[in-house]
Legacy VTK file of the C-alpha trace (Angstrom):
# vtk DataFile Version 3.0
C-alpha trace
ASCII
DATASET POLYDATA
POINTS 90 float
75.907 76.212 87.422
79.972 75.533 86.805
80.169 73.449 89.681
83.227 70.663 88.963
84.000 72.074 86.000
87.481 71.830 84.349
88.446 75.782 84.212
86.463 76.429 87.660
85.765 75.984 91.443
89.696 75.969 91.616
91.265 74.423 88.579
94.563 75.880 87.910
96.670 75.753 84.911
100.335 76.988 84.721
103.074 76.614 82.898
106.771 75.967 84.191
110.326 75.090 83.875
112.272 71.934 84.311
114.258 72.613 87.390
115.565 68.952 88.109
114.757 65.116 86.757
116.400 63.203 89.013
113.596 61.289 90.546
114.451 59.093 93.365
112.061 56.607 92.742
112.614 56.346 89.140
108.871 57.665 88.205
109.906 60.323 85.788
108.452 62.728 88.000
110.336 66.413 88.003
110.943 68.920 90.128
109.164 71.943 87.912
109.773 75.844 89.210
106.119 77.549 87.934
105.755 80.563 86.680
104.188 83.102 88.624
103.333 80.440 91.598
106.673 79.736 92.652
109.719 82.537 93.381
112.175 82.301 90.558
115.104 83.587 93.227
117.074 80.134 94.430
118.099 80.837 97.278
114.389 81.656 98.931
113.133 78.855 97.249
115.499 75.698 95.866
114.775 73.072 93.894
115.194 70.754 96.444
112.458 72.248 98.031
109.829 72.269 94.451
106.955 69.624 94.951
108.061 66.650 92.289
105.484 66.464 89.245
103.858 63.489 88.238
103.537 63.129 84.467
100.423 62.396 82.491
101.284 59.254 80.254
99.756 58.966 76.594
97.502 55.919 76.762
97.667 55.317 72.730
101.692 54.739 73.129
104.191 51.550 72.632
105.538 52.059 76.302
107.876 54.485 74.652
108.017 58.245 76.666
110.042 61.252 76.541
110.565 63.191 79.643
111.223 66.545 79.255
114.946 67.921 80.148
116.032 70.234 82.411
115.760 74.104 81.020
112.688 72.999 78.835
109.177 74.409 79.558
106.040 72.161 80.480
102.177 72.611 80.657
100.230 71.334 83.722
97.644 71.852 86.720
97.377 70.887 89.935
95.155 67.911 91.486
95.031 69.674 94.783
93.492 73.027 93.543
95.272 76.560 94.756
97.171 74.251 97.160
99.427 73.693 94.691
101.664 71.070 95.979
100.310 68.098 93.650
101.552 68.927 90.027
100.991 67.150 87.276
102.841 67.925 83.968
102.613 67.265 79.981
LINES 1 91
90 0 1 2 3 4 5 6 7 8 9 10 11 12 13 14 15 16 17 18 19 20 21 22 23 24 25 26 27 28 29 30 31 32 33 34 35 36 37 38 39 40 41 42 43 44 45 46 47 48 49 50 51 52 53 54 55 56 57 58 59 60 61 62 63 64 65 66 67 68 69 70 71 72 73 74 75 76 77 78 79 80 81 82 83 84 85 86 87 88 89
């Protein structure tokens, strides 16, 4: 009856921390340690080693975007499901 809904068959929300922002490729992607998905102890799990984060874009904006800092809390979900390894934060 749910089938592809938003909420089931998969979807995941979480929430997370800003971990790093220093996106290689300059696509304001970040490098976000989620609560309760990923460790929270370093050394098991680095940053280095978080997926990066694509952000969602407003599409009623003047080409002006903040990114989020490191230390500061975003919402998301993942495209891939309970893979998690394609984030995308807002």
């Amino acid at each position: 009856m749910f089938q592809n809904f938003i909420g089931k068959d998969g979807f995941i929300w979480w929430i997370g921390v800003v971990e790093r922002q220093d996106d290689p490729l300059g696509l304001r992607r970040h490098k976000v340690r989620i609560f309760g998905w990923h460790t929270d102890n370093k050394s098991v799990l680095p940053d280095a080693d978080l997926p990066w984060a694509m952000p969602v874009y407003p599409i009623n904006t003047n080409k002006t975007f903040s990114t989020p800092t490191v230390g500061q809390w975003v919402l998301g979900f993942f495209m891939d499901g309970e893979s998690g390894q394609f984030p995308i934060y807002m």
